[in-house]
Structure formats: C-alpha cells, structure tokens
N, C-alpha and C positions, 0 to 999 in steps of 0.2 A: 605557526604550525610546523614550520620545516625545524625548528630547533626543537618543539615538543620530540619530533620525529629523531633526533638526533640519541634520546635516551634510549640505549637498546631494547631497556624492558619495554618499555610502551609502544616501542618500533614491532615489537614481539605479538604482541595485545593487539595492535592496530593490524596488523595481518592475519593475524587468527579473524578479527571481524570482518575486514573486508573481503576476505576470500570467504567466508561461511555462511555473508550475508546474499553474497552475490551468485555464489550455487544453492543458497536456499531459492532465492527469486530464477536463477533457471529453470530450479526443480518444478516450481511453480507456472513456469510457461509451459515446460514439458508434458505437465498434466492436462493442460489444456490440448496441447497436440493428442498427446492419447485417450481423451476422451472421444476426442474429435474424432478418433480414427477406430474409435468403437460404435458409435453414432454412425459414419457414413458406413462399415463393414455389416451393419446389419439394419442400415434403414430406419434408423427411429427418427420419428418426427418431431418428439420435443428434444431436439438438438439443443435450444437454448437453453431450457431446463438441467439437462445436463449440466451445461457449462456453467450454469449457474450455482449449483449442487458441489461442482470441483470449485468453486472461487470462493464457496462456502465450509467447506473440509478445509480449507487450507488456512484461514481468515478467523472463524468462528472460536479456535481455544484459546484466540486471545482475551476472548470474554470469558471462557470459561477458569483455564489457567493461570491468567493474570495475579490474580489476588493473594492464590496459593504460592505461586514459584517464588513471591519475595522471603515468606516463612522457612522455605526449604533452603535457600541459596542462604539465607542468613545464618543458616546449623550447619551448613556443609561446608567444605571445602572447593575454595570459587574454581580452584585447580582441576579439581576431580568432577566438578559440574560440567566445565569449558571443556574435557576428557570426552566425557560422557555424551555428553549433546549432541559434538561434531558425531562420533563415533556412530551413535543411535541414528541421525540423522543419516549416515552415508549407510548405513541397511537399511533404511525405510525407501533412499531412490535406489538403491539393490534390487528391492521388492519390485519395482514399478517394469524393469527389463522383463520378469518372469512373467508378466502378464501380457498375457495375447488376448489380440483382438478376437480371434476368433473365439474364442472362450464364449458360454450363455452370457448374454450382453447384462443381464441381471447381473451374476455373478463378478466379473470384468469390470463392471463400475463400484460396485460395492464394494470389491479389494483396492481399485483404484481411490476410492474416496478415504478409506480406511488406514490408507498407509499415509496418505497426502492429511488425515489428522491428527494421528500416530506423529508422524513431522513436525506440524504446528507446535503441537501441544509438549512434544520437548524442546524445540526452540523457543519457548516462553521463559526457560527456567535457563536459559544463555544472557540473554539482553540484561536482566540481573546483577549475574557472578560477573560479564562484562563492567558493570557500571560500578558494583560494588569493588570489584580490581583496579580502576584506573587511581584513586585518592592512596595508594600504598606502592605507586608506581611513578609519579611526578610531584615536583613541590607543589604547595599551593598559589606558587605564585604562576604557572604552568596550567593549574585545575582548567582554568578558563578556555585556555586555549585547547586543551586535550580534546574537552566535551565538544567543543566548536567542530574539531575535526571527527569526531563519533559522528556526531551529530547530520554532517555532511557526508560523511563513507556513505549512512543510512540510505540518503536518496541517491547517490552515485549508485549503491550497489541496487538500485532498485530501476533506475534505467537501464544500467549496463547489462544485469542479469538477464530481467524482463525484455525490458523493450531493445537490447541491440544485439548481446552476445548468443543469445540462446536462437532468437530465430534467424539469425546468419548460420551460425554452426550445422543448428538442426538441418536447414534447408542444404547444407552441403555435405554434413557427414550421416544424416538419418539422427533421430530423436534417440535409441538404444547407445549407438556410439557417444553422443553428448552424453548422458544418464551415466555412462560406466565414468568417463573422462570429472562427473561431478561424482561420484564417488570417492573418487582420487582424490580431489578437491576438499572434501571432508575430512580423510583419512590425513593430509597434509595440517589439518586444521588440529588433529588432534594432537600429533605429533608436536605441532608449534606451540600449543597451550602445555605441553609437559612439560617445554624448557623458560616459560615465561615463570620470574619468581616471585610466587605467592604467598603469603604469610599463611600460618597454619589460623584455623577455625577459632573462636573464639574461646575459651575452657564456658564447660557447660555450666557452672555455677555464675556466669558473666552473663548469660542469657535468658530471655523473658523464656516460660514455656509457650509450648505448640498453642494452646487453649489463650492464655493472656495475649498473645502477641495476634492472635485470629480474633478474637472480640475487641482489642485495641485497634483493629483496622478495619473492621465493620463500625464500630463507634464515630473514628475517623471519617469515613467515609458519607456517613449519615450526616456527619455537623460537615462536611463539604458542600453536600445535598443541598442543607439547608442556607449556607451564606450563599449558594447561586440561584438559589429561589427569591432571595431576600433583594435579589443585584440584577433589575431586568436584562443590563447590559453583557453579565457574565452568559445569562439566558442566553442572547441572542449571539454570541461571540460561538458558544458550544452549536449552536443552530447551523451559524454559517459554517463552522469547522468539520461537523455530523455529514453537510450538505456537500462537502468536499471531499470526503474521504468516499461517501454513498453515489457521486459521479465518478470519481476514480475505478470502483470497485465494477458499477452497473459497465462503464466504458470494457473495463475485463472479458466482462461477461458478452455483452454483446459483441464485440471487437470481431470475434472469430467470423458469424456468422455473416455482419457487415462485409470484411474482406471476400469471401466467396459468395455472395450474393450481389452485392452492389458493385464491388468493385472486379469481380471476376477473375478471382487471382486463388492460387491454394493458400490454402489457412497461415502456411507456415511464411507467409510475407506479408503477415501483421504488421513488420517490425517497420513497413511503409508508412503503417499510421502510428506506430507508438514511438519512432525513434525521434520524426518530428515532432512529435506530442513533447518528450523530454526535452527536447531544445527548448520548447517555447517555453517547461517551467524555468530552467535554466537560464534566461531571458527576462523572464517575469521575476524571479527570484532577485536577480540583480539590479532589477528596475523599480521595483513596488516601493523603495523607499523615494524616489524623489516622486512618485504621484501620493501617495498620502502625508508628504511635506505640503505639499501644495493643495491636496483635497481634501483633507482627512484621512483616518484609516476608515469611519463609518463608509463616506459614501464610494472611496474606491472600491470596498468591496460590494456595495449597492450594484454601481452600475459594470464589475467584475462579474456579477452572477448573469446580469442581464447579457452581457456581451459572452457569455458561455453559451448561453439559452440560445441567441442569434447564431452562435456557431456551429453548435447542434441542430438546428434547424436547417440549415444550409448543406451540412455534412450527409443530411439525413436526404437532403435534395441535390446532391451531384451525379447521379444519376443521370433525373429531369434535364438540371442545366450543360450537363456533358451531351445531351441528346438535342441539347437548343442549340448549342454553339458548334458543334460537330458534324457534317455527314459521313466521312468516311469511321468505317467500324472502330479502325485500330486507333485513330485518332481521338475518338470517343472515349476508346478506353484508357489512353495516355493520359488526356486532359481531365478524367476523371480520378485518376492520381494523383497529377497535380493539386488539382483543385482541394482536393480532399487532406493531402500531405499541409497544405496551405492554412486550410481551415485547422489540423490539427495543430499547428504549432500555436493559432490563436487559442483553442481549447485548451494548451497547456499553459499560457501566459495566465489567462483567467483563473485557472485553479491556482495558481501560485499567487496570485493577487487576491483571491478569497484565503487563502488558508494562511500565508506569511503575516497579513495584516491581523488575523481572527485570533493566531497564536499569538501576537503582541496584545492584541486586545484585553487577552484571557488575563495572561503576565501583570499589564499593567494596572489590571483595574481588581484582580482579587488581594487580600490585606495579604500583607507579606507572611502573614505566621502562621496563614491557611491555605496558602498554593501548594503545597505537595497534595491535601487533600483536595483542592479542585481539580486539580488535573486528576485525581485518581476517580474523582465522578464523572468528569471530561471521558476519559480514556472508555469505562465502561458505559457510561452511555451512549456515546458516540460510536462506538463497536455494536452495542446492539442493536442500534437505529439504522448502521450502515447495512445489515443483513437482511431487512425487512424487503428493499427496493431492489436486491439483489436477486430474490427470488420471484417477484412477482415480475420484474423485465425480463427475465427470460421466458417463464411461462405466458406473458403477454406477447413477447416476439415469437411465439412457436403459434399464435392463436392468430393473431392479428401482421406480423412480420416485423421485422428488425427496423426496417426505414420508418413503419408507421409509431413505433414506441420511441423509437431517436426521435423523430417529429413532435411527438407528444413531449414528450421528456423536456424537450427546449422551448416548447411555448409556455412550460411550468414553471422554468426559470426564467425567462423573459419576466413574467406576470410576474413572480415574486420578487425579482430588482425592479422592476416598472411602478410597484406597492413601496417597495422600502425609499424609492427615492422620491416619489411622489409625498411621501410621509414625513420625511426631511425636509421637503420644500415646503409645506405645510405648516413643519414646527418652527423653521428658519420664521415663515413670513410670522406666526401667531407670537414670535418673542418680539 
C-alpha cells in the first residue's frame, strides 16, 4: 500500500476520497446534532423518529441512485463527476448553517432531511467515477493493492468522521463552525480531483446507449436474484450481512437518545460509545481470521450474532447495574461509562465478525462469472432491508423508550445465534 501510494496520481485519488469520505460521514453526524437540537428547541416527543427519519435521508439513495449513477459516470467524464460531487456536496452542508433551530420545527426538519438527501444522492455518482478512475492510474500488478487501500480509507473515514473527529470538534468548536470548516473540506476535494489525470470519456460510438445498458443491468440483476435463491448459503451470507449493516444503522439511530437518557451526558459525547465501538471493529477486523480458521466462518458468525445480542442486552442494562454496583451519584454515572464504553467495543468486535466472515462467504461461494451481479442484489437488498428496522426503533423508542427497544433488540439476536447454532449442532450430529 505505501508504494501504491508512492504513484502521485493515485496519491491524488486517494486524497480526494479520504478527505470526501470522512466529511461526508461528519456531515452525517452533524445532522444528527441538529436535528437533535431542533427536537429539544421545541419539545417533540418523537425524538427517535426524528433521528431516525435523518439516518434515513442520508442512507436511503443508496437504494435509490445506486443503479443509475454506474449509466451516468460511465458517459461522463470521471473528472468532471469527482468536480461536481465534492462541489454539490460542500453547498448541500452550506445549506445545513442556514437553518435555525428555531425555524417551525415542521419546516427545519424537512430542509434538514432534504439537503442531508440532496447529499446522499450525489455522492452515489462519486464511489463510481472513484472506482472507475483507479485501473487508468496504477498497473495491474498494483490493481490489488490500490482496491485494498479504498477499501480500507471506507471504514477509517467512517470512524474517524462519525465516530471520533466530528463529536470532538463539535463539542469544542460548536456543530456551525465544524459545517463551514467541512465545506472547506469539499472545496479542497474538488480542487484535488482537477489535478488528478483522467483520460477523457469514452467517444460515444464506443458506448452501449442509455436504454441497453439500463435493461442490461436490470437483466443482470434479475439472473443475480436468481442464482442466490438457487444457493441457500448465498441466502443466508446476504441475511447475516442485511443483519449487520440494519444494527450498525438502528445503533445511529438510537445512539443519541441512549447517551442523554441512560447515560446522562449531552448528545454530542456520543463519540464515548462510538469511538470504542470502532476500536472493537478494528480488533475484530484483525482477529476474525484466526477464529474462523479454527471455527468455521458459519458458526463464528453464529455465535458473533449471539454475543452482539448479549451485549446489547447488557448495554441496554447499565443503568440497573451502574445502580447495583454504585452508591455514590457521580460514581454511578462514571462506571456507567465505563461499563458501557466496554460493552461497546464488544459490539464492535461482533459486527466485524458477522460482516468480514459474511462478506467472504458471499465471495467464496457465488460462481465467479456471476459475483458482480450478486453483489449488486447483495447491495440493494440489503440497503432496503436495512431501512425497515430503522424506522420502526426509533418510533418504538419514542413509544416504549430506547433501553426498552435496545433490550428487545438483543434478545432477537441472542435467539437468532442461539437457532443458528443449535442448527449446526443438529446437522454436525445428523451427518
């Protein structure tokens, strides 16, 4: 990776993504501060809903834009895409400074959610001209390792943004000053994508049209469908993968309300349970291969769900056991930090242990001449599945409360590793 990095252009490339990615995922925490801070400004009661409504703007056009952005970035110039995106993106968190809280809280969420899809929905048509740019920027004998490091930026700029740099920042410079300072951010992006060298567009006689190349990927897509229906195991690899991105997403969602309820702290020192959270994937990420050397990849990711389930349960009970193990107040509310910071870096081991094995699973077991189209059933299914449980925990948390849907939420998964392994043992003893 360090000698990929040593080729200016791709040194070029790789900047433009990491800095683009990592203030998109700011931008993305930031929205949650200001919904939040429209929510307590005028007292609405479905706080979680809310939150749940902004982790849905921001998430959702990847179902929707996905399919289209390959057609567009493949006619345009990746140049003038990578231009574009940063640019649009750094007036979409523009937009987010002009809106005040005190605004009709109607209106104030509606622009908020609006510009936070607005966002999304042209950063679909990046990740693309990005991917499509790296094979006309490194040899092939480099291809490998480039992707490796994309691939990695991805989840670095997804902790760093989310979980570490935004609510440090915010809590010491205010969420407006971060917003302008990620503006910046963009505009630099753009600037770096003008001097990366891209080849020009394909001539249009070289190219399928709009209409063939959109019914060649619906086609695609159908006979993807179909050989993962045919492959109980591809079934169940998208299941556990669907199951990981939809706790990743639900953890979003409730995260805010958990911190200021349970743990009694302001919103914006989330970063106590998501910063441990990313150490644990980090952790898990580097560990998961010597336990499915040794277990399988089926059943670590079995009893990886179940041991998520148990940490969620516990997470959802630190409270209680901050209140058993404690008298004094402040002590209470220390050890219920800890304890919690604790649990979260378990929760992140677990989802790197269901999702790094589920993503080999996917890899190893669809026919080699059909993985671009699984993974493109993979991706939209999984994106539509993950949006289901996203609204209904937060309208469950406004109805019933955040501890009691965390609770629930981890006895579901307990029970569904507790089934998958018990079903294992079952098929072990019956061969």
């Amino acid at each position: 990776m360090i000698d990929v990095l040593r080729n200016r252009s791709f040194l070029l490339l790789w900047l433009v993504q990491a800095l683009s990615q990592t203030g998109q995922n700011m931008v993305n925490f930031a929205l949650l501060i200001l919904v939040r801070g429209v929510v307590d400004e005028h007292s609405i009661a479905q706080s979680n809903t809310a939150i749940g409504l902004a982790v849905l703007a921001f998430s959702s056009p990847a179902l929707i834009f996905s399919p289209i952005a390959g057609v567009v970035v493949e006619r345009a110039s990746k140049q003038r895409v990578l231009i574009i995106t940063n640019a649009l993106r750094g007036v979409a968190a523009l937009g987010f400074v002009l809106i005040q809280p005190g605004w009709t809280p109607m209106l104030a969420l509606m622009m908020l959610y609006l510009l936070a899809f607005g966002a999304g929905a042209v950063g679909q048509f990046f990740g693309p001209a990005l991917g499509a740019t790296i094979p006309g920027l490194v040899s092939r004998r480099e291809y490998v390792q480039a992707n490796a490091l994309i691939n990695l930026t991805i989840t670095g700029s997804q902790i760093l943004g989310f979980a570490a740099l935004s609510p440090f920042l915010i809590r010491v410079y205010g969420v407006n000053s971060v917003i302008i300072g990620i503006v910046v951010i963009f505009l630099i992006c753009a600037a770096l994508s003008y001097l990366v060298p891209i080849g020009k567009p394909e001539p249009a006689s070289q190219q399928t049209t709009y209409n063939s190349r959109t019914r060649r990927f619906f086609d695609e897509l159908r006979e993807g469908a179909r050989i993962i229906l045919e492959r109980p195991i591809l079934v169940k690899a998208i299941a556990y993968l669907s199951l990981a991105m939809s706790t990743y997403l639900m953890i979003a969602t409730l995260g805010p309300e958990y911190v200021t309820v349970v743990l009694r702290l302001p919103v914006e020192d989330i970063a106590f349970i998501l910063v441990p959270a990313g150490i644990g994937v980090i952790i898990g990420v580097a560990s998961v291969s010597k336990f499915t050397s040794r277990f399988g990849i089926e059943r670590t990711i079995d009893w990886a769900i179940a041991a998520a389930g148990m940490a969620l349960v516990l997470i959802a009970s630190v409270g209680v056991i901050s209140e058993f193990v404690w008298d004094d107040p402040t002590a209470e509310r220390t050890g219920a930090l800890y304890i919690a910071g604790i649990l979260a870096v378990v929760l992140g081991m677990s989802n790197a242990f269901i999702l790094a094995p589920s993503q080999s699973l996917l890899q190893s077991r669809a026919p080699e001449h059909a993985r671009p189209r699984v993974w493109a059933a993979f991706f939209t299914v999984a994106n539509g599945v993950a949006f289901i449980p996203i609204i209904f925990a937060g309208a469950l948390a406004d109805l019933f409360g955040v501890v009691t849907v965390l609770f629930a939420m981890g006895l579901i998964l307990i029970a569904a590793g507790a089934y998958q392994i018990s079903s294992a043992d079952a098929d072990t003893e019956a061969s």
